[in-house]
N, C-alpha and C positions, 0 to 999 in steps of 0.2 A: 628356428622356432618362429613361426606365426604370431601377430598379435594379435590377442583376441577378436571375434566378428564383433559389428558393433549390433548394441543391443537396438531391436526396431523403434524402442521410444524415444533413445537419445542421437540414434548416431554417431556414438563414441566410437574410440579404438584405445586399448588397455595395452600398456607394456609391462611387461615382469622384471622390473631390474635387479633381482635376487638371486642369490645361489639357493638352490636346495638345503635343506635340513635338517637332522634325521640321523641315521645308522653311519657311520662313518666321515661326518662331518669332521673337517680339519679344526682344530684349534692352536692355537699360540703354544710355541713351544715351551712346556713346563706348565700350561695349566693342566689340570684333570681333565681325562678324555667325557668327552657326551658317551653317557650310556642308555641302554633302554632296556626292559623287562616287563613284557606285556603281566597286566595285573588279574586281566579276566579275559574268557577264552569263549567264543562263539560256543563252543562246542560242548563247554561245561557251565558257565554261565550266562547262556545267550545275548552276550554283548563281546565287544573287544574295547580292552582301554589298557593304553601302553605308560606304564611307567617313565619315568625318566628322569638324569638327574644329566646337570649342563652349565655353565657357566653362560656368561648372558654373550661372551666374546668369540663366538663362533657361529661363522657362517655369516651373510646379511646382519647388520647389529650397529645401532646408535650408542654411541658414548656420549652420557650425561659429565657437566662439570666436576660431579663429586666421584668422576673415578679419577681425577689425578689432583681435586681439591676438595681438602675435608673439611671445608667450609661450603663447598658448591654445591649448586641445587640436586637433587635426583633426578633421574629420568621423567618422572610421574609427576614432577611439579613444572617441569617445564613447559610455557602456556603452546595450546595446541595448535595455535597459530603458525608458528614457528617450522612445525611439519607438515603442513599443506600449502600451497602457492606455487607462482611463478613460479618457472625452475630455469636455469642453462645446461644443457649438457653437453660439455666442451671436450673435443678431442688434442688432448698432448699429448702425445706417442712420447713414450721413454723406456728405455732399456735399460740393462745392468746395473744398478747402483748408482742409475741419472737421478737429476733434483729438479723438479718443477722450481722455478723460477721465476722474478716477478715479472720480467720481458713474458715469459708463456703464458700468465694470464694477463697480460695486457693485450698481449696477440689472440686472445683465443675468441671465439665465435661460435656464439651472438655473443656480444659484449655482457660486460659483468656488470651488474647493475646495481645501489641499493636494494635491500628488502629483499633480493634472490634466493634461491635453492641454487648450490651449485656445484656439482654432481661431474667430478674429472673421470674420462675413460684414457687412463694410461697405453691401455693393451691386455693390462697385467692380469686381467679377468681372466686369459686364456690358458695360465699356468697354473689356473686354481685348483690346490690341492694339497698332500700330507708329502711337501717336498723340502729340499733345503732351500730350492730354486729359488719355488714361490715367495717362504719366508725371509729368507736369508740374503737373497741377490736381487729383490723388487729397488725400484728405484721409490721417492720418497719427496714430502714438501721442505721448504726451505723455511729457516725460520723469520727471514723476510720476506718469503711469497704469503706467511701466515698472516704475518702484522699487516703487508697488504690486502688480503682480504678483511681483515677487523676495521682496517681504515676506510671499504670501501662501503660497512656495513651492511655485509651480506648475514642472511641468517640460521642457514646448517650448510654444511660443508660436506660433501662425500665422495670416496676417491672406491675405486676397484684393487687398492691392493691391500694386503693384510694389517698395515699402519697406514694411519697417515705422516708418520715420520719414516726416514730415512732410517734402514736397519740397524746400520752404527749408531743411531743416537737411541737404541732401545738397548734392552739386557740380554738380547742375545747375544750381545759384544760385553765388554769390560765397562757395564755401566751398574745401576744400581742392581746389586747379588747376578749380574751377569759373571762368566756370558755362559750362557744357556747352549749356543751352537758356540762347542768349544773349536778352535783355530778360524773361525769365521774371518775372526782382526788381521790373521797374521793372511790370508789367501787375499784379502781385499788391501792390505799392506803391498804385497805383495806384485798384483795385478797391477792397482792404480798407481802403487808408488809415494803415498802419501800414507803416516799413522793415522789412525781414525779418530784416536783419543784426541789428536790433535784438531781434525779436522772437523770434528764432534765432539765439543768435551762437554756439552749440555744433556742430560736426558730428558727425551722426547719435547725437545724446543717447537716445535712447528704444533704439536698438539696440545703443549700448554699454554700457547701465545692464544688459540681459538677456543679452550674451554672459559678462559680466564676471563676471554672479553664476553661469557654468554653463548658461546656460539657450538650448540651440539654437531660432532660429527660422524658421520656414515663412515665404517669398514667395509670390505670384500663387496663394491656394488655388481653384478653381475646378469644373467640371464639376457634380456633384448636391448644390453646397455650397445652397443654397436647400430643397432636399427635405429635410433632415436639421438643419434649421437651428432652433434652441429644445429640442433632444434632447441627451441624456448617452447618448454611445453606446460602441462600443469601438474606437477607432484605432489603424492600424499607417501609418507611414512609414516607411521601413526607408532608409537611407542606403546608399551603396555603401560597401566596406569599405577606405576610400583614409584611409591613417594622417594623412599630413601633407597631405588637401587641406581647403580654405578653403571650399567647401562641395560639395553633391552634388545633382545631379538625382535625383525621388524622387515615387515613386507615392502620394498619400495616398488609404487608404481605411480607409471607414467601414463598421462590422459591426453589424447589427441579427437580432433574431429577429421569431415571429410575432409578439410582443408588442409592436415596436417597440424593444425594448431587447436586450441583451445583454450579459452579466454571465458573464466569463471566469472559467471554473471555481468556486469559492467566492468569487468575489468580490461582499460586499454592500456596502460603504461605497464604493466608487470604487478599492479600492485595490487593486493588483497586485502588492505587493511579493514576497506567497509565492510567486507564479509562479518557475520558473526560466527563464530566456531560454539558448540554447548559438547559437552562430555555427558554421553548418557549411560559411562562406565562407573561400576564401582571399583573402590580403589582394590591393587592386587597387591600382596607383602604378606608378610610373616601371619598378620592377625586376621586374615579372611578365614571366613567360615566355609567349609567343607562338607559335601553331601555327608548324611548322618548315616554312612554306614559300619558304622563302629570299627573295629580292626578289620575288616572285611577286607582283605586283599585287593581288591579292586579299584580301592579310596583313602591309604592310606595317610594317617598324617603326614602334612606337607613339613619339610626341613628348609634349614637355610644357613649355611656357614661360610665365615668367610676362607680364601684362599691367596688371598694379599691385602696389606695391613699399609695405609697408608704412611705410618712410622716405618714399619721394615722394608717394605718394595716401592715407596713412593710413590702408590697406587691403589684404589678398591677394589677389590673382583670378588664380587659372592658367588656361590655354589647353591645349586636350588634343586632338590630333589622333592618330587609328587606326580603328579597328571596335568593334564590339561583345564580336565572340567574343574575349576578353580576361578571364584570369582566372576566377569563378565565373560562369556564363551561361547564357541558356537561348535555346534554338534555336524559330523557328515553321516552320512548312513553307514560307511563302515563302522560306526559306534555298536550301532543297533540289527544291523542285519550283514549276515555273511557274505560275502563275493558282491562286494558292491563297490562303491568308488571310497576313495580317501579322501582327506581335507582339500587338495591339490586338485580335486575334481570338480572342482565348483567355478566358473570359468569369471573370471573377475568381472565380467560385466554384470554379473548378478549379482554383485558384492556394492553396487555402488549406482545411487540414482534417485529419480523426484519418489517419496513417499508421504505418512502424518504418521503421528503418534497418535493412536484414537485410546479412547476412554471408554473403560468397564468396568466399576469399582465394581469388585467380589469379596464379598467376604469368607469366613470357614466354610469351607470346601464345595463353597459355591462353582460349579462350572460353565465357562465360556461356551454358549449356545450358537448356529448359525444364525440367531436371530438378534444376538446383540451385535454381529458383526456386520448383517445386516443394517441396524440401526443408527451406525456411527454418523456425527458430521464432522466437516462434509464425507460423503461416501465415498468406501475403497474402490480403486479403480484397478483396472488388469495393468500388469507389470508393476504395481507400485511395491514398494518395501512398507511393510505394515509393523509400526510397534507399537505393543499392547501394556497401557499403562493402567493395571488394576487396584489399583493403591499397595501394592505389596511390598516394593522395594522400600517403603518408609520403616519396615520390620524386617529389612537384610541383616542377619543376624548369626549367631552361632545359638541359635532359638527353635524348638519345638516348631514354635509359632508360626516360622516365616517358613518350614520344611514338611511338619507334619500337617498342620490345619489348614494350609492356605489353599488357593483354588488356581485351576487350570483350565487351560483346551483340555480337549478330549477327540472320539473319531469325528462326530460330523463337523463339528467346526472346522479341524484341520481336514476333510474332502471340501468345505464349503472353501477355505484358503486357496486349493488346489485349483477348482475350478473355476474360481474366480482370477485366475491365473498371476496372482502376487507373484514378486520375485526374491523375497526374503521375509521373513518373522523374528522380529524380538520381542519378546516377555519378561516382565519384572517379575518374576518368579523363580522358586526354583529350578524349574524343570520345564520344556517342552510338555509334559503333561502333567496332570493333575499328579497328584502327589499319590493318592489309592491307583492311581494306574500306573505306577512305579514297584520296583522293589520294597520301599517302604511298606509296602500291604503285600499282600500272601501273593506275589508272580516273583516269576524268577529264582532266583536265590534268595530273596525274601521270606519271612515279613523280617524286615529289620526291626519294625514297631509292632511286634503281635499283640500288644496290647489294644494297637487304634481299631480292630473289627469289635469289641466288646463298645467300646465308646462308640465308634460308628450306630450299631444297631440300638445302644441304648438311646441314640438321638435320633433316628430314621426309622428303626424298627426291621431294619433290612441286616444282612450281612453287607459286607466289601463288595463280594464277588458277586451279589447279584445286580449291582447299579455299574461293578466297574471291571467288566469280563474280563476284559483284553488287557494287554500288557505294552505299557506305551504306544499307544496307535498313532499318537500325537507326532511321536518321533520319526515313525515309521511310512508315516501318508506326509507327512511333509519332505522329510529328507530324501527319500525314496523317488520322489517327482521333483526332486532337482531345486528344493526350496530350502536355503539355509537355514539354520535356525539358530539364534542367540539368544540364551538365559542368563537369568539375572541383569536385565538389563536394569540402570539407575542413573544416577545422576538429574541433569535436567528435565527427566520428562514432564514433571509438573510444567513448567514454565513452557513445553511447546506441543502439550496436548490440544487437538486441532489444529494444527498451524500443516500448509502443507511447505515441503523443505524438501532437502538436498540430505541424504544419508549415505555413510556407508561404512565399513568393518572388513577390514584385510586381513585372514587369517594368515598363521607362517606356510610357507613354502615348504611343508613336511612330506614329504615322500612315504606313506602307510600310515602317514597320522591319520588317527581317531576323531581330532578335534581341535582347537585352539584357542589361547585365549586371545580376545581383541581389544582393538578401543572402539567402540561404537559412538560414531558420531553424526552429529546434526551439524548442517550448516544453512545457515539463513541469510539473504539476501536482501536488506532492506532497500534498496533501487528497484526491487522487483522483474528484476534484466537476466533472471538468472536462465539460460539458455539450454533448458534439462526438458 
């Protein structure tokens, strides 16, 4: 696999260092399998959106503190610094039930440094898959190669194979309600010659030593981890912004220039601290609000249970059954239109680069004109990422108000988007389009709100259908010309409307996804060196 063309403004190069996502995705043996069940069907509700329910430990996936400490942060609280930076991507080759050791990362290259990301390629990506191989006979960190990384204060940690501990110090052996892969002990007894119990009688030591001091870690890294592998480059993992979950599915990518390297803004020693990071996600958990399409198959309430109990497995893992479009997300044209590409088709350099947050307060069911878009300062430029701060996210809600009354794009704005050759759209709204050009008004499978064309026309005088023909055009002229598109977006966009900056939003690596949730962010430079 190729890494991405660089995009003509920046000159980047993008590496995918994930597994895929999706339909047969491997998980830990004895969690619940990923399932999916498409909710709405091109064909009878002119959209596609796939169900799904998954544990957050499968495939690509950050482990926050608070999956093996019920004292420990969640994924969503931890600052987002943390996942963008410097990175090492060190090559220690190890086989069958080897231990990275503290001699291998003292050996490894580029050296480890304070402040780093640092991203081990074992090998072991190669074996990825629903085997005993992969889970059972991976080799694993030490819980002294752990403590030395806490002492060298590096700040996420991520390995390619299914733990970052050694398989005997998990429950796939005789450890807490193991073992999961019965005679695993007595084969690895067996082979090496030593009991395991013995030779491990801590569970998951090397992963409690690095949540313990702070330090989140990367499972299963994979995809272009080989092409980038002996390099200091610049990585982003961006977690979903779920306050109390145990951990997050999570796109890792790696940023290079024509040089091979890249060095964000002024940055020459590795370090990013002058960076500013802002979150311009709202948070995703249990209490987000949900498009209002009542039981409607398509949009079902979202669930959440757990399936390990820090009392009984010594460990958190929730269970998360709904959709995508949940909270901040971004839409691909297989959402909206048949035989078109998936989330995965959106080629990462468009995901990431110089844009503003421009300003257009609207109020009820005011709509975004070519001429307000027009009018912004400073002016939208070709290639930039544009997001659109309409005052609306201050009413993100489980509210009429922030769903049925609020205001949107519509067609000419998003052909004016087009042509003006943006590279991404986010909106503090609900939707890529105005709300009467949704289902919520008489298209589609709709009206979910039949009551809003009575109100409508007693305040216009008009019916819906005559101001608002068409059926999401919004969706359909942006996504369709290769423009992603992110709703609801919030967080800090008060604080850096006008400003222009560094953006960007990593969907998952879903193979037929529909969509994704992200964490959209801003990053600001105050050296002004930023080299975008």
């Amino acid at each position: 696999m190729a890494a991405t063309a660089p995009h003509s403004q920046e000159g980047l190069r993008f590496y995918d260092l994930s597994h895929p996502w999706g339909k047969n995705t491997t998980v830990w043996p004895g969690f619940p399998d990923v399932r999916f069940i498409r909710r709405s069907f091109h064909a009878q509700h002119g959209t596609q959106t796939e169900g799904f329910s998954t544990v957050m430990h499968a495939s690509t996936h950050i482990n926050a503190p608070l999956h093996l400490d019920a004292f420990g942060q969640g994924v969503g609280d931890i600052p987002l610094e943390t996942f963008f930076g410097r990175a090492v991507i060190v090559s220690i080759p190890k086989g069958k039930w080897e231990l990275i050791e503290i001699e291998d990362l003292e050996a490894a290259q580029p050296q480890i440094e304070a402040g780093q990301i640092v991203l081990i390629n074992t090998g072991w990506h190669h074996k990825y898959g629903n085997s005993q191989e992969y889970f059972g006979e991976a080799p694993g960190m030490s819980k002294a190669a752990a403590q030395w990384l806490v002492s060298k204060k590096v700040k996420l940690v991520g390995m390619d194979t299914a733990a970052i501990d050694h398989p005997m110090a998990t429950s796939l052996v005789h450890k807490r309600n193991g073992p999961i892969i019965k005679r695993l002990a007595a084969r690895y007894q067996e082979e090496i010659g030593v009991d395991p119990l013995e030779q491990f009688p801590d569970l998951q030591p090397a992963h409690t030593v690095l949540l313990e001091a702070g330090i989140p870690t990367i499972e299963e890294l994979g995809g272009q981890l080989d092409e980038v592998c002996g390099q200091s480059m610049t990585v982003a993992a961006l977690p979903w912004k779920w306050k109390r979950g145990d951990a997050s599915l999570v796109r890792v990518v790696a940023i290079a220039d024509e040089t091979g390297d890249f060095r964000f803004g002024g940055e020459t020693d590795g370090d990013s601290d002058e960076l500013i990071i802002h979150d311009l996600s709202h948070e995703w958990g249990h209490d987000m609000p949900f498009w209002p399409a009542g039981l409607h198959s398509a949009f079902p309430p979202h669930e959440f249970h757990r399936v390990q109990f820090h009392a009984r497995n010594g460990a958190l893992v929730q269970y998360f059954n709904g959709v995508m479009h949940r909270g901040t997300h971004m839409d691909c044209p297989l959402h909206v239109q048949e035989n078109t590409h998936d989330i995965t088709g959106f080629p990462l350099s468009s995901l990431f680069g110089t844009g503003m947050v421009v300003s257009i307060p609207k109020g009820k069911w005011e709509v975004i004109t070519p001429q307000d878009l027009e009018n912004v300062e400073p002016p939208i430029q070709r290639g930039d990422i544009v997001i659109i701060n309409t005052g609306y996210h201050k009413k993100y809600s489980d509210s009429a108000e922030y769903f049925h009354y609020g205001p949107g794009l519509y067609l000419e704005a998003a052909q004016w988007l087009v042509e003006r050759g943006v590279k991404m759209v986010a909106i503090d709204v609900q939707a890529l389009d105005h709300p009467l050009g949704t289902y919520i008004a008489d298209h589609g499978p709709g009206p979910m709100a039949p009551h809003l064309n009575d109100e409508y026309k007693a305040e216009t005088g008009r019916d819906i259908l005559q101001d608002f023909p068409l059926w999401e055009p919004a969706h359909k002229t942006l996504l369709c010309n290769g423009i992603p598109g992110v709703e609801n977006a919030g967080g800090d966009l008060d604080a850096l409307t006008g400003k222009r900056m560094t953006f960007m939003a990593f969907p998952l690596r879903w193979e037929d996804g529909d969509g994704s949730v992200v964490r959209l962010i801003g990053i600001e430079d105050p050296s002004g060196s930023a080299r975008l």
